[in-house]
Backbone as XML, in Angstrom:
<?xml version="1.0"?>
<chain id="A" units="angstrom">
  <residue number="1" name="UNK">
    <atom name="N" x="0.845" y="-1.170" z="0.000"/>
    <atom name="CA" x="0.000" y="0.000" z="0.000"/>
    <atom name="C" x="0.890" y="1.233" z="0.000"/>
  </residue>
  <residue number="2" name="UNK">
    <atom name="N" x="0.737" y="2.153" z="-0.992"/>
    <atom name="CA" x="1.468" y="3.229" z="-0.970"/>
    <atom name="C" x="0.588" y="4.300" z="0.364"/>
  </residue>
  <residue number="3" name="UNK">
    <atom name="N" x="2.356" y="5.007" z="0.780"/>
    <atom name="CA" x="1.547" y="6.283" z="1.336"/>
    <atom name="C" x="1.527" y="7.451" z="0.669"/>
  </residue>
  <residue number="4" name="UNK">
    <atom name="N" x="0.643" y="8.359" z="0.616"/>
    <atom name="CA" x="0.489" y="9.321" z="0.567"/>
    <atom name="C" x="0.799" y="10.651" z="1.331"/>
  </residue>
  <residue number="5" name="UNK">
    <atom name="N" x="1.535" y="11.647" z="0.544"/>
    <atom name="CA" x="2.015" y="12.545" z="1.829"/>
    <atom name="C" x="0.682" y="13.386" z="2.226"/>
  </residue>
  <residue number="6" name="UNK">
    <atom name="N" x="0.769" y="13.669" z="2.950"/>
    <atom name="CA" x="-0.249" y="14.716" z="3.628"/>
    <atom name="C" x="0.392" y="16.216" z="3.616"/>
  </residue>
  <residue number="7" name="UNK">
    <atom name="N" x="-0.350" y="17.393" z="2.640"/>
    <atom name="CA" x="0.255" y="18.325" z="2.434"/>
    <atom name="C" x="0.550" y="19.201" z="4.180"/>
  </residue>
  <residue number="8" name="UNK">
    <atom name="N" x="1.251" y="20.084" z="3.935"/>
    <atom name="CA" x="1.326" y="20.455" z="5.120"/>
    <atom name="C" x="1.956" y="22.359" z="4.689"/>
  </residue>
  <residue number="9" name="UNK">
    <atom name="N" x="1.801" y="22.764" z="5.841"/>
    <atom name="CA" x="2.072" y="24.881" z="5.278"/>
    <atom name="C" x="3.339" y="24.973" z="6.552"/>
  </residue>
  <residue number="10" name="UNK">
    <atom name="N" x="4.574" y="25.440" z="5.887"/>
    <atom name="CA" x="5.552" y="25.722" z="6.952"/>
    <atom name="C" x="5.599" y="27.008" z="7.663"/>
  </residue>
  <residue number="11" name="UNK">
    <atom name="N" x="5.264" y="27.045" z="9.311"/>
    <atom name="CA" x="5.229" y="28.707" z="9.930"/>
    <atom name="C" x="6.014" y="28.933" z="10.906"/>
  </residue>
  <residue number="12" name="UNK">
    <atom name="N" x="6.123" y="30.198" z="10.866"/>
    <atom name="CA" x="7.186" y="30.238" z="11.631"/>
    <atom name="C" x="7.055" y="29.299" z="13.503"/>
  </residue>
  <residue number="13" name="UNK">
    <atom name="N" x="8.141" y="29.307" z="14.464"/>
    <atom name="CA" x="8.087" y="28.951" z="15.703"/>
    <atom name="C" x="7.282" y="29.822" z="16.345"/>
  </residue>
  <residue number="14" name="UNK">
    <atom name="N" x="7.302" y="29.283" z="17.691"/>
    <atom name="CA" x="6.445" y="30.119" z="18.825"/>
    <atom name="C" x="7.729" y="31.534" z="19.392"/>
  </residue>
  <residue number="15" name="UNK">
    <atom name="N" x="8.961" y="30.983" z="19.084"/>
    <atom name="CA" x="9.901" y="32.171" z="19.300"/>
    <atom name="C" x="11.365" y="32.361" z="18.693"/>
  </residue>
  <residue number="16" name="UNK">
    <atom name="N" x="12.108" y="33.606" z="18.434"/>
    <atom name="CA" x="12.957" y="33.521" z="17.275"/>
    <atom name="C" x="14.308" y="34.431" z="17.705"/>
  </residue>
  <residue number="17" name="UNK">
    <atom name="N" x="14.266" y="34.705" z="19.735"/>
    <atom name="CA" x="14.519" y="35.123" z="20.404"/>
    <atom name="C" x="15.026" y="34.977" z="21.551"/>
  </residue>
  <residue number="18" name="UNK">
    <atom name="N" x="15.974" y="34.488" z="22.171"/>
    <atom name="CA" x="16.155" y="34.692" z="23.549"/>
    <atom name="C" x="16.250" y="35.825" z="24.286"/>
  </residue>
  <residue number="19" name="UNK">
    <atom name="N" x="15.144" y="36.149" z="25.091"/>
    <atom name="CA" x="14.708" y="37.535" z="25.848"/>
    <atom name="C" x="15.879" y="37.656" z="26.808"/>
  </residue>
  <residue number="20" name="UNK">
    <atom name="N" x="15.765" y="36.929" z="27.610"/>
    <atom name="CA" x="16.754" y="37.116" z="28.803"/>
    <atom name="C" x="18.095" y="36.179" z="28.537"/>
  </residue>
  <residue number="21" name="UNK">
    <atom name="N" x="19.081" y="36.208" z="28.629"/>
    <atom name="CA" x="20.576" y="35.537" z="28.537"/>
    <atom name="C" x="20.337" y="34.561" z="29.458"/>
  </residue>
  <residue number="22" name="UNK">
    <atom name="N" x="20.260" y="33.364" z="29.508"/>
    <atom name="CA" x="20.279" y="31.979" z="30.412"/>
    <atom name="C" x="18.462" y="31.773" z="30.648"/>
  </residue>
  <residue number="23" name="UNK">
    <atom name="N" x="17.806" y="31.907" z="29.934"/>
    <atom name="CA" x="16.491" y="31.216" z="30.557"/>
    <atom name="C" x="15.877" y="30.975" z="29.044"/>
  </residue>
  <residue number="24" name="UNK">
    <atom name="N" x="15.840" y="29.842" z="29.002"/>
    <atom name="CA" x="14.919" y="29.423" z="27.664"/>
    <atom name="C" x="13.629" y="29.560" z="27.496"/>
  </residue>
  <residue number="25" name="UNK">
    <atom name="N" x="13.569" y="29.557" z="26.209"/>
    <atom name="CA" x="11.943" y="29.737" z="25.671"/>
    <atom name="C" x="11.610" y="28.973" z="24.643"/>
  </residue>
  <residue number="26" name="UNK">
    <atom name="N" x="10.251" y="28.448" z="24.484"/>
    <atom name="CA" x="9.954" y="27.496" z="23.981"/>
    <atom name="C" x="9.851" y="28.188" z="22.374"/>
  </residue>
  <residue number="27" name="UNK">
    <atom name="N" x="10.873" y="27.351" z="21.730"/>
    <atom name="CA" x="10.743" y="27.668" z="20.172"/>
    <atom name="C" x="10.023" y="27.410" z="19.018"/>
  </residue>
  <residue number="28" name="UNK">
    <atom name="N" x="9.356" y="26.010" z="19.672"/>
    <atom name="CA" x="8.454" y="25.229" z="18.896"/>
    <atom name="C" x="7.300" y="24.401" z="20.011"/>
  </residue>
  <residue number="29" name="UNK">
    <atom name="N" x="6.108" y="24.490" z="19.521"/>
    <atom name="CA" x="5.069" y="23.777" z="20.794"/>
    <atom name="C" x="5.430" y="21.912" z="20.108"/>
  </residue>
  <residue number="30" name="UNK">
    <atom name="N" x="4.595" y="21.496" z="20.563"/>
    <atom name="CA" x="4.911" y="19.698" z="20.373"/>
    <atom name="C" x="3.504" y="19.863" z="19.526"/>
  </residue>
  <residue number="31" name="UNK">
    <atom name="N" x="3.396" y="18.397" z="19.330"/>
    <atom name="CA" x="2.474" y="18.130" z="18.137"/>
    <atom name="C" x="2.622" y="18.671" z="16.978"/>
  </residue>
  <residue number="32" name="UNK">
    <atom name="N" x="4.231" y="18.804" z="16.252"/>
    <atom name="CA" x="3.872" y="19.399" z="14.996"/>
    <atom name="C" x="4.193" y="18.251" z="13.948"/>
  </residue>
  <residue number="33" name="UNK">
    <atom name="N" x="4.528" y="18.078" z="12.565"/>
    <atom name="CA" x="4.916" y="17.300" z="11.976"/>
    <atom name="C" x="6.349" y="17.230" z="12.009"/>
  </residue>
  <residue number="34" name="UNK">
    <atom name="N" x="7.243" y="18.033" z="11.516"/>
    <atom name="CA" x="8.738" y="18.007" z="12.016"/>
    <atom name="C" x="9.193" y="19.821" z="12.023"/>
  </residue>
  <residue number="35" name="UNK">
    <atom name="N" x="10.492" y="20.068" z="12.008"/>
    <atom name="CA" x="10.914" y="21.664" z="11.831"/>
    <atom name="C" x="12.160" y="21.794" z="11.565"/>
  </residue>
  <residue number="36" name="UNK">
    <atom name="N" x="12.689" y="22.785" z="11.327"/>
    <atom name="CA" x="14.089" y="23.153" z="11.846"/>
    <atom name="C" x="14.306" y="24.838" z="12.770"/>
  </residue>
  <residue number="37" name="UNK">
    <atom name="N" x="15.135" y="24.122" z="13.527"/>
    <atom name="CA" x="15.960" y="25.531" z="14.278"/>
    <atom name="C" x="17.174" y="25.499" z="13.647"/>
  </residue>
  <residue number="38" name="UNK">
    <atom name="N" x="17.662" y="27.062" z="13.321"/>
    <atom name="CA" x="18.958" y="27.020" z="12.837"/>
    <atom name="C" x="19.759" y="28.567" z="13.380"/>
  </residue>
  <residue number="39" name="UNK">
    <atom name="N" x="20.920" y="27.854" z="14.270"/>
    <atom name="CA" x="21.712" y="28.725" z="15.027"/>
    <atom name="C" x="22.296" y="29.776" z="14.214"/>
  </residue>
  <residue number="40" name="UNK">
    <atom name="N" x="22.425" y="31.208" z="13.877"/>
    <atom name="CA" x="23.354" y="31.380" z="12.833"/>
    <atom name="C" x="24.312" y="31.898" z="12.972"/>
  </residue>
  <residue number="41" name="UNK">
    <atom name="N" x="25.301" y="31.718" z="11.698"/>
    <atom name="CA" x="26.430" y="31.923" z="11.452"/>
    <atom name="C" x="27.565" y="32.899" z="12.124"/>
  </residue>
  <residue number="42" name="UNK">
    <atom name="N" x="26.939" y="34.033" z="12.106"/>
    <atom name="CA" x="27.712" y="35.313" z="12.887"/>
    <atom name="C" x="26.895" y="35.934" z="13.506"/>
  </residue>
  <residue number="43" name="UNK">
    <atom name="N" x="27.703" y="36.853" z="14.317"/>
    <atom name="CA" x="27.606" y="37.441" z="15.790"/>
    <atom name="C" x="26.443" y="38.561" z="15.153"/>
  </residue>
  <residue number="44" name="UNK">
    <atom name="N" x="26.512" y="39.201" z="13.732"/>
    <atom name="CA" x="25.663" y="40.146" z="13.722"/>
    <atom name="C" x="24.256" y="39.286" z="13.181"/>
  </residue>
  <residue number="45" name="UNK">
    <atom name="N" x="23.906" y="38.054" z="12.339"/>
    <atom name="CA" x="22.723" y="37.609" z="12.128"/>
    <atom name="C" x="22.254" y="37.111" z="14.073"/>
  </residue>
  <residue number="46" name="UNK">
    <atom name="N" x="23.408" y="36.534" z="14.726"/>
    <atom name="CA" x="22.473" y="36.331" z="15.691"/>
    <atom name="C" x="22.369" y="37.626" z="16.664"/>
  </residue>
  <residue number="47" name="UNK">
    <atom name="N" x="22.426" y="38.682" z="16.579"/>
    <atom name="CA" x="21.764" y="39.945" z="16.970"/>
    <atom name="C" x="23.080" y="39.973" z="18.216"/>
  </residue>
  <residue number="48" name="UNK">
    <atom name="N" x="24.134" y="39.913" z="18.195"/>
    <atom name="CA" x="24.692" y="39.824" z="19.568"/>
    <atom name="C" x="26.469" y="40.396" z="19.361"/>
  </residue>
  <residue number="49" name="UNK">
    <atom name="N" x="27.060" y="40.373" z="20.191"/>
    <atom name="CA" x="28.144" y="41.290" z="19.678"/>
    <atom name="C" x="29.545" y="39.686" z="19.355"/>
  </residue>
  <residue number="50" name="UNK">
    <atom name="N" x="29.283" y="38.748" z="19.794"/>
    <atom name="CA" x="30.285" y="37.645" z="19.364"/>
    <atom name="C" x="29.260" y="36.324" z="19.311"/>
  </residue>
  <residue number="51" name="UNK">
    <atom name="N" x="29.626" y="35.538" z="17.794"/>
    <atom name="CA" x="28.873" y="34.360" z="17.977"/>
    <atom name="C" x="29.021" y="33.261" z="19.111"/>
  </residue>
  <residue number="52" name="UNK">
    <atom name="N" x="27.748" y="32.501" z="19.019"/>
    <atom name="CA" x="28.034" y="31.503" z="20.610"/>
    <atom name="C" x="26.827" y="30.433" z="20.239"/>
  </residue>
  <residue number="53" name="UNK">
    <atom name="N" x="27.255" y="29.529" z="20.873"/>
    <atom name="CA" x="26.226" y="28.197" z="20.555"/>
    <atom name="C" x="24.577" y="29.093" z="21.044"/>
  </residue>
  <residue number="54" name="UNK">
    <atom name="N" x="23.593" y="27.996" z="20.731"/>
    <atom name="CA" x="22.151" y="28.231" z="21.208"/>
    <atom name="C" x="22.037" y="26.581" z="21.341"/>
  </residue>
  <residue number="55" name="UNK">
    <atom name="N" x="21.488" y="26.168" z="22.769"/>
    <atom name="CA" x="21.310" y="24.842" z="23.019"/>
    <atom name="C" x="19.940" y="24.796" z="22.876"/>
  </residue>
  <residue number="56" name="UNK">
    <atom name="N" x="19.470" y="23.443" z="22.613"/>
    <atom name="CA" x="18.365" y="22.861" z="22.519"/>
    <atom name="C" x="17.727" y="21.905" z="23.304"/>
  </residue>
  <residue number="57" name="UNK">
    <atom name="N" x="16.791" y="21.519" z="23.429"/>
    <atom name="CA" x="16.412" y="20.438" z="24.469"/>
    <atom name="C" x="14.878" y="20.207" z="23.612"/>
  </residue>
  <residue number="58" name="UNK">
    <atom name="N" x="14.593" y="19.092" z="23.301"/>
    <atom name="CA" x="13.388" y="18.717" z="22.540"/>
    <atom name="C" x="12.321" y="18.129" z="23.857"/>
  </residue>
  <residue number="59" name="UNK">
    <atom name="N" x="12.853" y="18.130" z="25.209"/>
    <atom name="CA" x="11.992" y="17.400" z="26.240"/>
    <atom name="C" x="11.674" y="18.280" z="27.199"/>
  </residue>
  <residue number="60" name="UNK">
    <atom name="N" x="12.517" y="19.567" z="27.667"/>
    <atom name="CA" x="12.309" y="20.030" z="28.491"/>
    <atom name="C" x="12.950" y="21.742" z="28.453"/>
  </residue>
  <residue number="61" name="UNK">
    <atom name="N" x="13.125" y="22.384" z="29.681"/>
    <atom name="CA" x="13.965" y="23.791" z="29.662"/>
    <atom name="C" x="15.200" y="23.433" z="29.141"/>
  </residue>
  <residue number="62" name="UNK">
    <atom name="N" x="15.743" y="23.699" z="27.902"/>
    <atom name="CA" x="17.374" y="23.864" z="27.964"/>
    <atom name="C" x="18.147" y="24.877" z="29.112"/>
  </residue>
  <residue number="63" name="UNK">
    <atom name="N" x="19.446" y="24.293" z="28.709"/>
    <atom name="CA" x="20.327" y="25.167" z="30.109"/>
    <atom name="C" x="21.113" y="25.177" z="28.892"/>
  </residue>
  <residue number="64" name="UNK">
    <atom name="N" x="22.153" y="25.845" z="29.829"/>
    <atom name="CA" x="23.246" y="26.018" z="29.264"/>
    <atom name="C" x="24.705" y="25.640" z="28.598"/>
  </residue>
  <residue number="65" name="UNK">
    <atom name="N" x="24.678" y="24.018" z="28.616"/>
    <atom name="CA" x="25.397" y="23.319" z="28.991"/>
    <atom name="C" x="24.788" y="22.212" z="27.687"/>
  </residue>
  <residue number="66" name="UNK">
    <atom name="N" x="25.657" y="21.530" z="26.663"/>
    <atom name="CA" x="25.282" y="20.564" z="26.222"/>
    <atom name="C" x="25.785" y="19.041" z="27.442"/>
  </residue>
  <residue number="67" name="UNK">
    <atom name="N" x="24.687" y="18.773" z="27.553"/>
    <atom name="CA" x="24.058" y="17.112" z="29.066"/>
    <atom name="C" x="22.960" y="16.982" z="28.572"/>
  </residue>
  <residue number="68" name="UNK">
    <atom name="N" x="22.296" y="16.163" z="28.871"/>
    <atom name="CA" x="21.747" y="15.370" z="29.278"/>
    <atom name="C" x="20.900" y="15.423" z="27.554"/>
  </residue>
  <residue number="69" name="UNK">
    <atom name="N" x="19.571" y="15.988" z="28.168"/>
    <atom name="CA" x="18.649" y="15.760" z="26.695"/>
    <atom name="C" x="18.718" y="17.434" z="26.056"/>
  </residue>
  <residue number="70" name="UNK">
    <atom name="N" x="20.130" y="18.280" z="26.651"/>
    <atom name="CA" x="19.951" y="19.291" z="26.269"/>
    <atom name="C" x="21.374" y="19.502" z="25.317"/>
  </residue>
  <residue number="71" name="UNK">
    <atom name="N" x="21.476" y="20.097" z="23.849"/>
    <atom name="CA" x="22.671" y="19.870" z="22.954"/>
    <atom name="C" x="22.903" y="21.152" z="22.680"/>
  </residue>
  <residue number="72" name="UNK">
    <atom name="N" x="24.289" y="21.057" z="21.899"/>
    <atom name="CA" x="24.639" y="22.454" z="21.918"/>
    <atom name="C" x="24.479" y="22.743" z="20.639"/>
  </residue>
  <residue number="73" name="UNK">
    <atom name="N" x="23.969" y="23.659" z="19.517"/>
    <atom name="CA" x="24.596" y="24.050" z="18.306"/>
    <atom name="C" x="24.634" y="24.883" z="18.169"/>
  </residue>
  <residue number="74" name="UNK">
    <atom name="N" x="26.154" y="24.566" z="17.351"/>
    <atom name="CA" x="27.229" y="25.786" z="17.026"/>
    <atom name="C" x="26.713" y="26.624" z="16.117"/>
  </residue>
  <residue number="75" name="UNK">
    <atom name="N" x="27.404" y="27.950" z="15.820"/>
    <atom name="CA" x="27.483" y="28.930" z="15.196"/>
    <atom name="C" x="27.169" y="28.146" z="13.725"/>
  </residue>
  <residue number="76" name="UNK">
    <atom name="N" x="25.896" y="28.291" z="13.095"/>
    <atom name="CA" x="26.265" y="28.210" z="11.596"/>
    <atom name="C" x="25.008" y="26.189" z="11.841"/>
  </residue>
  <residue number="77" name="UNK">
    <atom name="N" x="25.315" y="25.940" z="12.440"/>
    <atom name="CA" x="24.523" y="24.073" z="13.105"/>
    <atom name="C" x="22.802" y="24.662" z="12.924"/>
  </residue>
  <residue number="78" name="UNK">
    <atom name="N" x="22.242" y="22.917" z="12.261"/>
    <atom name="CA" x="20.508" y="23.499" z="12.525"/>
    <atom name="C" x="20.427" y="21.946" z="12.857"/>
  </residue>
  <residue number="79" name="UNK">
    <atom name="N" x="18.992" y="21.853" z="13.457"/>
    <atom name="CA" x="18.185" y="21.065" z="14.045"/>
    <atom name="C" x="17.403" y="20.536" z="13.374"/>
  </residue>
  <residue number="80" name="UNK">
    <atom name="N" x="16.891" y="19.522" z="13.078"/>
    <atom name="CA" x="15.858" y="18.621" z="12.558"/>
    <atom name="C" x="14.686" y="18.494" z="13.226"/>
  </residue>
  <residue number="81" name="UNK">
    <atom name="N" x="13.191" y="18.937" z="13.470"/>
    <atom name="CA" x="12.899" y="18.635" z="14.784"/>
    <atom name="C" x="11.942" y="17.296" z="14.500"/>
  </residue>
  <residue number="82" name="UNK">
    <atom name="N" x="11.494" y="16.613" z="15.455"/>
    <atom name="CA" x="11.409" y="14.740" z="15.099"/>
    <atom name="C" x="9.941" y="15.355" z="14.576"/>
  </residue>
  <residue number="83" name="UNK">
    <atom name="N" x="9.658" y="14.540" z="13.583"/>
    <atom name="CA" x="8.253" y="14.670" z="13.206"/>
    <atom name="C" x="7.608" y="13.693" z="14.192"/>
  </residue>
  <residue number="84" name="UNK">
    <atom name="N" x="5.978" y="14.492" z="14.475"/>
    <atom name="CA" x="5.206" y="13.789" z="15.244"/>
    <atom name="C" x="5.439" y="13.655" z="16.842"/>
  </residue>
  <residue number="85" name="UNK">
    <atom name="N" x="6.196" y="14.888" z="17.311"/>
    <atom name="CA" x="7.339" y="14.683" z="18.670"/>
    <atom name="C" x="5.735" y="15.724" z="19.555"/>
  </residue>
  <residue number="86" name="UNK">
    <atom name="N" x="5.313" y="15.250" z="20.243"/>
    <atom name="CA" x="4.613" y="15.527" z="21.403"/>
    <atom name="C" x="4.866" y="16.668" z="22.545"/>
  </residue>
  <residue number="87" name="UNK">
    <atom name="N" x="6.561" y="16.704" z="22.733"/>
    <atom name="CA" x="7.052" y="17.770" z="23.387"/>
    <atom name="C" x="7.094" y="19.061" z="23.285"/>
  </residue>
  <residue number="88" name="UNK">
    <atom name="N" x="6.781" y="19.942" z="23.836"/>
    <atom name="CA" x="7.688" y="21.269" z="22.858"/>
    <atom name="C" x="9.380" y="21.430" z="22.612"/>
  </residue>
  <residue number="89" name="UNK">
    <atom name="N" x="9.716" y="22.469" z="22.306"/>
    <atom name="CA" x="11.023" y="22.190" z="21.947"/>
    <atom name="C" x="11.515" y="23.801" z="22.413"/>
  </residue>
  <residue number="90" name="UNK">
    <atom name="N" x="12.994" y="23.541" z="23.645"/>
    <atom name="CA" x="13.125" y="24.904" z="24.347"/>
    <atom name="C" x="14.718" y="24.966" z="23.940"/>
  </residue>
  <residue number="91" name="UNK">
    <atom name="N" x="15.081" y="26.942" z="23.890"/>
    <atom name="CA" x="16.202" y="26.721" z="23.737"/>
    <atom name="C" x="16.926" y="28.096" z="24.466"/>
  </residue>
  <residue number="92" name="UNK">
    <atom name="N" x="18.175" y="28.236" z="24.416"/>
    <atom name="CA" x="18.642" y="29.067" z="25.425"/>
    <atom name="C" x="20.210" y="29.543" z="25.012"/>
  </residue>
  <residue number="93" name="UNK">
    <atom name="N" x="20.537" y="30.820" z="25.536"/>
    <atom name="CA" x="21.912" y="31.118" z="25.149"/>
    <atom name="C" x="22.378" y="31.780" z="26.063"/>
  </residue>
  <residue number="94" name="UNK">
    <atom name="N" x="23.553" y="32.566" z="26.402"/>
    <atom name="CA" x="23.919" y="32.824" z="27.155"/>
    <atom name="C" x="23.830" y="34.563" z="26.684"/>
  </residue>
  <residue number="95" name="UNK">
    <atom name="N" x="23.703" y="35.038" z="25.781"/>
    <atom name="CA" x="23.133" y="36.660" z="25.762"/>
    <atom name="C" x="21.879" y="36.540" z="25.322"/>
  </residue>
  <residue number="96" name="UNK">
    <atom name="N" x="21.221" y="37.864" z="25.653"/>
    <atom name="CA" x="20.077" y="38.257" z="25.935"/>
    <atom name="C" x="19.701" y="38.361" z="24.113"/>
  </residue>
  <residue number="97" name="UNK">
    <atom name="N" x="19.060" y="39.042" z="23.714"/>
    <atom name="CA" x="18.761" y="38.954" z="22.624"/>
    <atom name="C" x="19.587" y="38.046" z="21.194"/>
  </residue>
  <residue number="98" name="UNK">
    <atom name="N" x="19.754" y="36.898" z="21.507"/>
    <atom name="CA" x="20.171" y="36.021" z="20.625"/>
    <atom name="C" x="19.402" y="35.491" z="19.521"/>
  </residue>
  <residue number="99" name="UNK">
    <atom name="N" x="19.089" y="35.907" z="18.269"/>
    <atom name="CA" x="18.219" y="35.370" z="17.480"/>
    <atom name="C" x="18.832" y="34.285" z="16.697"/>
  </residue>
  <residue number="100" name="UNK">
    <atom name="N" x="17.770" y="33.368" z="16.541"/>
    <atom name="CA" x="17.701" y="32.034" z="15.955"/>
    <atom name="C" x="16.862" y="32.065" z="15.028"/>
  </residue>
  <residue number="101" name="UNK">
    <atom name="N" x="16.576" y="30.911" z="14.182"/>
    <atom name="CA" x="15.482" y="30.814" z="12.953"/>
    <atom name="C" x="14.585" y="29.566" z="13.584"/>
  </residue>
  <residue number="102" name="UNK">
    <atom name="N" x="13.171" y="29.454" z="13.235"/>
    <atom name="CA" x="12.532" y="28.328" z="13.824"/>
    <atom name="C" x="11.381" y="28.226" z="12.617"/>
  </residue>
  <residue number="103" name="UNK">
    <atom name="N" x="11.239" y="27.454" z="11.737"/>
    <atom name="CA" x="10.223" y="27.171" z="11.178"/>
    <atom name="C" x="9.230" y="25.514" z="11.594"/>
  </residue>
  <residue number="104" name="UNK">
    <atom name="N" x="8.210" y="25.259" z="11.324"/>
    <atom name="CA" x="7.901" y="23.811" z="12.079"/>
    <atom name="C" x="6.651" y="23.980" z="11.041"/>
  </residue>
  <residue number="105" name="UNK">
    <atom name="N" x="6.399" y="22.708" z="10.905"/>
    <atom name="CA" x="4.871" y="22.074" z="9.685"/>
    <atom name="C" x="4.638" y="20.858" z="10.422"/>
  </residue>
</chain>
């Protein structure tokens, strides 16, 4: 039996921002089909005066620290996010206005 894809519309995340330097925010809610986050390249796309990782955590608050279910990606690194993943998806940096990219379908 063949499958059929199920069309789907790509929009942006729930956030494209880290407000405060060390406290994450949820970038993507759960229940979507899949996404990407993508850290970028230099210090001036990510709004900040020197580039620096943005960690991720697909289960819970990211910290600061790539452990446990929380990873680090680098300057220029993007994310896959799991299709069909239930969780939301949080992420965090260590300066305050750090922008990231987040699309999810």
């Amino acid at each position: 039996m063949a499958t059929v894809a199920r069309p789907v519309t790509p929009v942006p995340g729930s956030a494209s921002e880290i407000v405060v330097g060390g406290t994450a925010v949820v970038a993507a809610p759960g229940n979507i089909n899949g996404g990407v986050i993508t850290n970028p390249y230099t210090a001036a796309d990510q709004g900040i005066g020197s580039a620096e990782p943005l960690y991720v955590n697909p289960v819970g608050p990211a910290g600061l620290a790539g452990n446990g279910t929380t990873f680090a990606l680098q300057p220029g690194q993007s994310w896959t996010m799991i299709p069909g993943q239930t969780t939301s998806t949080s992420v965090n940096a260590a300066s305050s206005g750090h922008e990231f990219s987040v699309v999810v379908w």
